[in-house]
C-alpha positions as CSV (number, residue, x, y, z in Angstrom):
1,X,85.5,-90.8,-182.3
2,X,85.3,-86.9,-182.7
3,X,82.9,-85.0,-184.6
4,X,83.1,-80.9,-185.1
5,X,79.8,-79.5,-186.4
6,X,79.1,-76.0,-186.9
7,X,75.7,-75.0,-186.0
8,X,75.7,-71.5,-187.9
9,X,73.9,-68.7,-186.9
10,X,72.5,-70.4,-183.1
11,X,73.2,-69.0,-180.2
12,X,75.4,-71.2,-177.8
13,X,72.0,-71.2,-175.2
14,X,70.0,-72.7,-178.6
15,X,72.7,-74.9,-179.3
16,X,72.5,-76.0,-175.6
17,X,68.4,-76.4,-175.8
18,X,68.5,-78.0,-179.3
19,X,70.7,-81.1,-177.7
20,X,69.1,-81.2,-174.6
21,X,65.6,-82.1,-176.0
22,X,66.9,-83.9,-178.8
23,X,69.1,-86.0,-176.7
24,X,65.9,-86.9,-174.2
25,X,63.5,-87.5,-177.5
26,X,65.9,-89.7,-178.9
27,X,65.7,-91.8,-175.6
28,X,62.4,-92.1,-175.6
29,X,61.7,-92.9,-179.0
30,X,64.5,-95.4,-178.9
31,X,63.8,-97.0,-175.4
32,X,63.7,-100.4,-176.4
33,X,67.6,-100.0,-177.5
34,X,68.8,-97.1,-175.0
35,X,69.3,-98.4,-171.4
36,X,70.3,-96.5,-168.4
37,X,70.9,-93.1,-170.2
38,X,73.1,-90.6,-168.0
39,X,73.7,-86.9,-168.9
40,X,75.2,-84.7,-167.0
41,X,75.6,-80.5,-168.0
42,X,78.3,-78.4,-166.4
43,X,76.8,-74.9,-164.9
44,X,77.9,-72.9,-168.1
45,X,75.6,-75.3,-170.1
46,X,78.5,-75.6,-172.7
47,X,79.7,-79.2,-171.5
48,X,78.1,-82.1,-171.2
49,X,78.9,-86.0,-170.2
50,X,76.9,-88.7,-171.5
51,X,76.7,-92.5,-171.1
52,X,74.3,-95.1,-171.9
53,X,74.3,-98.7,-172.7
54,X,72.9,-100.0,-176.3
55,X,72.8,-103.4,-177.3
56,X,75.0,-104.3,-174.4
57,X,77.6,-101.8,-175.3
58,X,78.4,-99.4,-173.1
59,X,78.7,-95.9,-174.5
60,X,80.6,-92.8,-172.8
61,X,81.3,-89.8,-174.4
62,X,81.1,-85.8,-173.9
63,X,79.6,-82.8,-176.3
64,X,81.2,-79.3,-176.0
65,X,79.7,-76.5,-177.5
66,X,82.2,-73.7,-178.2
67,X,81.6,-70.5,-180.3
68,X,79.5,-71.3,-183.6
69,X,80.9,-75.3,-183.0
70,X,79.7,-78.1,-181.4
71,X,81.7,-81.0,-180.6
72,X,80.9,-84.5,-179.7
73,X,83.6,-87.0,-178.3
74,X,82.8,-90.1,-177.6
75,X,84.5,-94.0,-176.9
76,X,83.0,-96.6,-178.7
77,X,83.6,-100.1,-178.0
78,X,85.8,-102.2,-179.8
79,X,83.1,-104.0,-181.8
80,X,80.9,-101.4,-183.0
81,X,84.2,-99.2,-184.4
82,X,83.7,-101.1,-187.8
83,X,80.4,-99.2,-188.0
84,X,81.7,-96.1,-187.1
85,X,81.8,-94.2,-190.6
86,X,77.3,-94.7,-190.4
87,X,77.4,-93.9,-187.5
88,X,79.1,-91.0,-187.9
89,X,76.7,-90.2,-190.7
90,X,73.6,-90.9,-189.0
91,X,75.1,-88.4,-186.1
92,X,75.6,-85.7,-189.2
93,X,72.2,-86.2,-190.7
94,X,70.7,-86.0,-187.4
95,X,72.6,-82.7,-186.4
96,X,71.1,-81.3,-189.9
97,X,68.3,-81.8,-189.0
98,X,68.5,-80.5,-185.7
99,X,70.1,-77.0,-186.7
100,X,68.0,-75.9,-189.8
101,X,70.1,-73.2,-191.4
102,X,68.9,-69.9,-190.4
103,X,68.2,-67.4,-193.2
């Protein structure tokens, strides 16, 4: 799965503390379904790698930002692919969210 998402008028170092601290608030609100999360950033802060396991699915993926676009690549096991277009949506809505559009 690969999603593009342009994050408008953010800086790439916003962009990069925007999904830092949403990815860690999502784990903790969602700790009884997120299990061994991992995250790694490279030194630029413009890559990082990501795994976790949810409802015994393992999850791997990475999220580049780039310019005014982030993008988020990840592998999801065979079984959950059927859900993939909400999930998808649910990852949109939550970027919205995430990256009000500046005025």
């Amino acid at each position: 799965m690969e999603i593009k998402y342009n994050f408008g008028n953010y800086s790439q170092k916003e962009a990069y503390q925007k999904i830092d601290s949403f990815l860690e608030g999502l784990v903790k609100e969602h700790s009884d379904l997120v299990y061994n999360p991992q995250k790694e950033w490279n030194k630029n802060k413009d890559q990082m790698n990501f795994s976790f396991e949810a409802k015994g699915f393992n999850i791997k993926g990475d999220i580049k930002i780039q310019d005014k676009e982030l993008i988020l690549t990840g592998k999801l096991p065979f079984l959950a692919r059927m859900f993939s277009d909400t999930i998808e949506k649910v990852i949109y809505k939550n970027l919205d969210n995430l990256f009000v559009k500046k005025k």
